[in-house]
Chimera marker file (.cmm) of the C-alpha trace (Angstrom):
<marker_set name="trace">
<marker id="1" x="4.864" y="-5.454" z="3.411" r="1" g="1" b="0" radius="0.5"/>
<marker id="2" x="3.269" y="-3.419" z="0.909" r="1" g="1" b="0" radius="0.5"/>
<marker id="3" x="3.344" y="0.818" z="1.236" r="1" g="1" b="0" radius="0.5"/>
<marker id="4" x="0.707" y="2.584" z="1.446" r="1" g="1" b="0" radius="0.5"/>
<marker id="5" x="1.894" y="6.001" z="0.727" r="1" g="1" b="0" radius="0.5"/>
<marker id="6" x="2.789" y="7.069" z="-2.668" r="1" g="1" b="0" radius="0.5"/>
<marker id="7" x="5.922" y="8.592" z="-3.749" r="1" g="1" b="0" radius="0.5"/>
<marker id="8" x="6.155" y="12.420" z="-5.374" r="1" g="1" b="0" radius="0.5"/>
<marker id="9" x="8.927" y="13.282" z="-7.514" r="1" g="1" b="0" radius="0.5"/>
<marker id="10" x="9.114" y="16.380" z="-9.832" r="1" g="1" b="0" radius="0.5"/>
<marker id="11" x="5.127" y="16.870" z="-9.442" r="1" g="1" b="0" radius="0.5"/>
<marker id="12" x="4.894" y="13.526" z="-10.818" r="1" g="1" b="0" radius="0.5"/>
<marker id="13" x="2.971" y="11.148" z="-8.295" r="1" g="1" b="0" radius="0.5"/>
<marker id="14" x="4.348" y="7.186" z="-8.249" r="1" g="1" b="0" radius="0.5"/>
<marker id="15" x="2.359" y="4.730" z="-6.861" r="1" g="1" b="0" radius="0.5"/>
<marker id="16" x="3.882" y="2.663" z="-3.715" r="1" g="1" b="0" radius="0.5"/>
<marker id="17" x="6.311" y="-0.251" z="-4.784" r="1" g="1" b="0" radius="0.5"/>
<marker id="18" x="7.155" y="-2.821" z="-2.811" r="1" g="1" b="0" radius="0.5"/>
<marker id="19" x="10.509" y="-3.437" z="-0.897" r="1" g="1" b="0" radius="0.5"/>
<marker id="20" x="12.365" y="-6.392" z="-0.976" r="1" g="1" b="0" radius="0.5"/>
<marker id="21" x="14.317" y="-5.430" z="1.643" r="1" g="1" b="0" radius="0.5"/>
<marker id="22" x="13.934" y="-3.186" z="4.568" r="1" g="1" b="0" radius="0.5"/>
<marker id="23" x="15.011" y="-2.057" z="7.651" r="1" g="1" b="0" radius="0.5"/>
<marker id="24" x="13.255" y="0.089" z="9.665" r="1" g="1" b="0" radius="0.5"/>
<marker id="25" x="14.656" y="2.121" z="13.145" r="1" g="1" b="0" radius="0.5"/>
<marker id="26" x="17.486" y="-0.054" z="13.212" r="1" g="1" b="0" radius="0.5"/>
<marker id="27" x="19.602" y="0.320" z="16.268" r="1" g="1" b="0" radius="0.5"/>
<marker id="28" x="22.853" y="-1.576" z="17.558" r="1" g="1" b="0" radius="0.5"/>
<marker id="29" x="24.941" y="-1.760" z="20.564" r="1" g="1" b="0" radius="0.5"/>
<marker id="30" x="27.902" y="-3.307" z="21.441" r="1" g="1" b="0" radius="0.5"/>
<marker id="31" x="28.526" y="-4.687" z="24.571" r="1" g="1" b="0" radius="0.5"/>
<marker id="32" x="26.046" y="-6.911" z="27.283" r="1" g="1" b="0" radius="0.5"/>
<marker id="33" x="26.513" y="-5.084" z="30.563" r="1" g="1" b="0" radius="0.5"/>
<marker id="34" x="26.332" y="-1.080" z="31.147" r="1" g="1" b="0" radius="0.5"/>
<marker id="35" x="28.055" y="1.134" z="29.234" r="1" g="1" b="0" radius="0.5"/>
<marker id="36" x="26.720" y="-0.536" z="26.408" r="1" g="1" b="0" radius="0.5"/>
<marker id="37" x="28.161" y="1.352" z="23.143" r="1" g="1" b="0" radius="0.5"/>
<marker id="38" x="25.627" y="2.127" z="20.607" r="1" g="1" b="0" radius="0.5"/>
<marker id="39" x="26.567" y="2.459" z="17.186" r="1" g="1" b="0" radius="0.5"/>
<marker id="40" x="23.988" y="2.019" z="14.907" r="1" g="1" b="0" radius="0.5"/>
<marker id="41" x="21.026" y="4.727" z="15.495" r="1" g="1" b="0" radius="0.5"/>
<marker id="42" x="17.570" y="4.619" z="14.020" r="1" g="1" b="0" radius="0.5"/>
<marker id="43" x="18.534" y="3.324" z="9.827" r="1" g="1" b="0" radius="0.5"/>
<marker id="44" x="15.792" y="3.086" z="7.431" r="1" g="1" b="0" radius="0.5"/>
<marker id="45" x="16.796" y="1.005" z="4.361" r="1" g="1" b="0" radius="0.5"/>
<marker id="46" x="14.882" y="-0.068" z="1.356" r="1" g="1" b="0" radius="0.5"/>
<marker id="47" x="15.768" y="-1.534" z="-1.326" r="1" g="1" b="0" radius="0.5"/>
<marker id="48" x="13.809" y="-2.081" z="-4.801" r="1" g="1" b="0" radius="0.5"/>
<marker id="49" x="13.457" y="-5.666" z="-6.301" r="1" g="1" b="0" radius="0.5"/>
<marker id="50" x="14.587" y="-3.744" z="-9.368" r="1" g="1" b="0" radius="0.5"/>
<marker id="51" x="17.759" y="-2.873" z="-7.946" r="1" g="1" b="0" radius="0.5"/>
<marker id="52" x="19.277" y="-6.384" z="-6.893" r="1" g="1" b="0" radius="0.5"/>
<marker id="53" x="20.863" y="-8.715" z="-9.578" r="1" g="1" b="0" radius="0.5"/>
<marker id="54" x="18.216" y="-11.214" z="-10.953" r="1" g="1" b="0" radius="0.5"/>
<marker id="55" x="20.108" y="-14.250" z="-8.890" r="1" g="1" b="0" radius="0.5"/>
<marker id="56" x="19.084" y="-12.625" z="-5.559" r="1" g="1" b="0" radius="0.5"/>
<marker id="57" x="14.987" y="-12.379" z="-6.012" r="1" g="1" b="0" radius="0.5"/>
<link id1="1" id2="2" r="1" g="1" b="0" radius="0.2"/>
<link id1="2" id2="3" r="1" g="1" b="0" radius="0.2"/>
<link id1="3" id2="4" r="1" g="1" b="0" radius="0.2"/>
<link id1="4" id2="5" r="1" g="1" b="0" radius="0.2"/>
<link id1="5" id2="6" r="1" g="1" b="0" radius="0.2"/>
<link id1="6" id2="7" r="1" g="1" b="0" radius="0.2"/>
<link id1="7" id2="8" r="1" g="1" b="0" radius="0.2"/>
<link id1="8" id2="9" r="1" g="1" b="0" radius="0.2"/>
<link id1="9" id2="10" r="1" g="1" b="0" radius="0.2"/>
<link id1="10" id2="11" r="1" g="1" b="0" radius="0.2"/>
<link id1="11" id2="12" r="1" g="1" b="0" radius="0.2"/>
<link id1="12" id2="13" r="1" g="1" b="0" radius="0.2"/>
<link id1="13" id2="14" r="1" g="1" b="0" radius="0.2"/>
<link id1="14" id2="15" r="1" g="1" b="0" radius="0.2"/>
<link id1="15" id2="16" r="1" g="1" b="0" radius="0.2"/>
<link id1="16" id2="17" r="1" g="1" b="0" radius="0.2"/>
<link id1="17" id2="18" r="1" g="1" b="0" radius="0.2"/>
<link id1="18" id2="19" r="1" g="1" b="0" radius="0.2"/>
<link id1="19" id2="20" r="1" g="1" b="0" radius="0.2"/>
<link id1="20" id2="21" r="1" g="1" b="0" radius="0.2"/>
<link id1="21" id2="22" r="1" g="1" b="0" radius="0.2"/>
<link id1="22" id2="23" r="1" g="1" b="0" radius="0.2"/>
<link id1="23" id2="24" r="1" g="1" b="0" radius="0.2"/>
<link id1="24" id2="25" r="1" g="1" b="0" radius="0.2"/>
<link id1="25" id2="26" r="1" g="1" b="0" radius="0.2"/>
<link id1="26" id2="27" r="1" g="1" b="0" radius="0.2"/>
<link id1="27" id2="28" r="1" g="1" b="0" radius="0.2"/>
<link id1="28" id2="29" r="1" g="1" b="0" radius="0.2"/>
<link id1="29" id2="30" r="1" g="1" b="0" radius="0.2"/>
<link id1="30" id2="31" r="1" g="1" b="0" radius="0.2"/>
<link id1="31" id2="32" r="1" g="1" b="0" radius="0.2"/>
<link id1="32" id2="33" r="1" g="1" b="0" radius="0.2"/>
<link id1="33" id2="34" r="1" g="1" b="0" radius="0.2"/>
<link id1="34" id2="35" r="1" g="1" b="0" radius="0.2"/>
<link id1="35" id2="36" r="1" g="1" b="0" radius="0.2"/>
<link id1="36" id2="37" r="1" g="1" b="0" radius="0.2"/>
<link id1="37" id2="38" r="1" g="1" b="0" radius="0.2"/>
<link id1="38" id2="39" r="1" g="1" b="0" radius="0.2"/>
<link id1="39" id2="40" r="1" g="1" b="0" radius="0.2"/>
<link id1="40" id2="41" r="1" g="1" b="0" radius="0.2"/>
<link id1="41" id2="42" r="1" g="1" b="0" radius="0.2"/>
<link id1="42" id2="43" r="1" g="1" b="0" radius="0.2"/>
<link id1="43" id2="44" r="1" g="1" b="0" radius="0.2"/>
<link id1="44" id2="45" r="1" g="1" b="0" radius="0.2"/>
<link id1="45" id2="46" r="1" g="1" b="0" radius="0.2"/>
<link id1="46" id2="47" r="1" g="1" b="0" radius="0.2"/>
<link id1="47" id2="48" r="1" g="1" b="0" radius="0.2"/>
<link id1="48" id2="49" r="1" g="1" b="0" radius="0.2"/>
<link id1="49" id2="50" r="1" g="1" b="0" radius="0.2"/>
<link id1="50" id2="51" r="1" g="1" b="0" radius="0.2"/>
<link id1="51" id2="52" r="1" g="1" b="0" radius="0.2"/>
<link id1="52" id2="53" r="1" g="1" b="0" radius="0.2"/>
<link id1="53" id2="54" r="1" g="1" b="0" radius="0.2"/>
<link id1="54" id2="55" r="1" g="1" b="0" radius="0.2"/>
<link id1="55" id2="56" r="1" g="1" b="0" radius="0.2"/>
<link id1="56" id2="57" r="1" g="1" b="0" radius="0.2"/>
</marker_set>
């Protein structure tokens, strides 16, 4: 999935890079029946092609 949006940093403007991982509004719960447990409440993750060892992409 490609970004749209670009990316400002010190009044520089970066154009979008792609992901090669992410996780958007990840929840989790634990359990099947009510109470279910949640644990894990809306993580956004992305992580850079750049940023994993050469092995992985």
């Amino acid at each position: 999935m490609l970004q749209e949006s670009v990316s400002v940093t010190s009044g520089l403007i970066l154009p979008a890079v792609e992901a090669a991982i992410f996780v958007h509004n990840l929840n989790h719960y634990f359990g099947t029946d009510a109470p279910k447990k949640q644990v894990l409440f809306d993580i956004n993750l992305e992580i850079q092609a750049s940023s994993l060892p050469s092995q992985l992409c």
